[in-house]
C-alpha positions in Angstrom: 15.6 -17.7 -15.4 13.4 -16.3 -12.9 13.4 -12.2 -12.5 15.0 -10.7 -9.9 13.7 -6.8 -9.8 10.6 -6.8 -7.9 9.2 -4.6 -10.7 9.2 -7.1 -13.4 8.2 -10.1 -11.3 4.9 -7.3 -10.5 4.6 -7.4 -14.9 4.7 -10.9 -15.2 1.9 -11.3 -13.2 -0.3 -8.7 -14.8 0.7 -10.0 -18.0 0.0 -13.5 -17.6 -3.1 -13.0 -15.8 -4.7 -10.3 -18.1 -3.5 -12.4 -21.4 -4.0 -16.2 -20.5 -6.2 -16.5 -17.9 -9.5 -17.1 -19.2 -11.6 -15.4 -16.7 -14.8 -13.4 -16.2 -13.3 -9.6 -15.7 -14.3 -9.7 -11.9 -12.4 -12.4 -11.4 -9.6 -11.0 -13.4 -9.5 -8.1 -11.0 -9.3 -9.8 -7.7 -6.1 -11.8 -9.3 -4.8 -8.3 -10.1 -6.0 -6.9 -7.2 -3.5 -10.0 -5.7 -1.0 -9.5 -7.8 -0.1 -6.0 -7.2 -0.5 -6.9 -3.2 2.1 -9.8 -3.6 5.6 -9.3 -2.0 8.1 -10.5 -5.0 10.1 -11.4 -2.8 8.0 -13.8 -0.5 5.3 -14.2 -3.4 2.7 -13.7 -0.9 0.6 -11.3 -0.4 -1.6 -12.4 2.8 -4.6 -10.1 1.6 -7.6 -10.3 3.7 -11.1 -10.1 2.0 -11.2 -6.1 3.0 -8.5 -5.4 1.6 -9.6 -7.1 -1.9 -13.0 -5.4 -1.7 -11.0 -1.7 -2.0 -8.3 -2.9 -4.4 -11.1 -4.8 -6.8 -13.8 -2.4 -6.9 -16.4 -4.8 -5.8 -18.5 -5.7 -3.5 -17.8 -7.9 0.0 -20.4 -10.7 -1.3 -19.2 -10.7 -5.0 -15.3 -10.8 -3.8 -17.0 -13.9 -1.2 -18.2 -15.4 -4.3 -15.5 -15.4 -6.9 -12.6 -16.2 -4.2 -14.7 -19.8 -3.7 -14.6 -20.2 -7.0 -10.9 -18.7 -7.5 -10.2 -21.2 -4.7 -11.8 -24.2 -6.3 -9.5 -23.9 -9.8 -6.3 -23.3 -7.4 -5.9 -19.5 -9.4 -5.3 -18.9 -5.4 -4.5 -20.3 -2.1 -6.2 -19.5 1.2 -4.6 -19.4 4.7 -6.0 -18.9 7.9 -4.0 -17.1 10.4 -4.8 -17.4 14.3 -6.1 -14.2 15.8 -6.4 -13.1 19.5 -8.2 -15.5 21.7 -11.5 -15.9 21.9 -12.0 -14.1 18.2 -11.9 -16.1 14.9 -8.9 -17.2 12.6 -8.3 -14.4 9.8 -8.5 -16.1 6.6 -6.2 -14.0 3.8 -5.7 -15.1 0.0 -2.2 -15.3 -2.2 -1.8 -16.5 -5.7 -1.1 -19.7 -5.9 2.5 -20.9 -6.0 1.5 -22.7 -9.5 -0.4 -19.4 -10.8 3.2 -17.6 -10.0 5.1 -20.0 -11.7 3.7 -20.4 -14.5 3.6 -16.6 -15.0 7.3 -16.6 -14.3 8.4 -19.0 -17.0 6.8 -16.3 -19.5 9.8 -14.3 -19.4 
């Protein structure tokens, strides 16, 4: 059964990211950092790299880093969303959908 109250789906996350992913604690933050920006009821959160630098307490470069890597072992999925003309696409990061899921069938 998959929670409804936008509070628990938020506890799922943090609970199945802090207890089963096996991750290097910088790493751990920016899915945190994710998790608390994620709409429950989208399941997106559409988080540019800014905003993941305030919310994970690191730097621009180490955030770069670790969301490659993130990105490689598909913890999460980046978009790219077009921007004004003549200025680039905004790239913003969400958990990915399989991430979610299997946090989900915790409860």
């Amino acid at each position: 059964m998959t929670p409804s109250n936008p509070s628990q789906i938020r506890l799922l996350l943090w609970d199945y990211i802090t207890r089963e992913i096996r991750l290097p604690a910088a790493s751990k933050s920016i899915l945190l950092a994710l998790a608390n920006l994620t709409d429950p009821r989208s399941r997106t959160a559409h988080a540019p790299i800014s905003l993941l630098v305030v919310y994970a307490g690191l730097s621009q470069s180490d955030v770069s880093r670790l969301l490659g890597n993130l990105d490689a072992n598909q913890w999460i999925e980046t978009n790219r969303i077009p921007a004004d003309p003549g200025r680039p696409p905004i790239t913003v990061y969400n958990l990915s959908s399989q991430l979610i899921q299997l946090a989900l069938r915790q409860s």
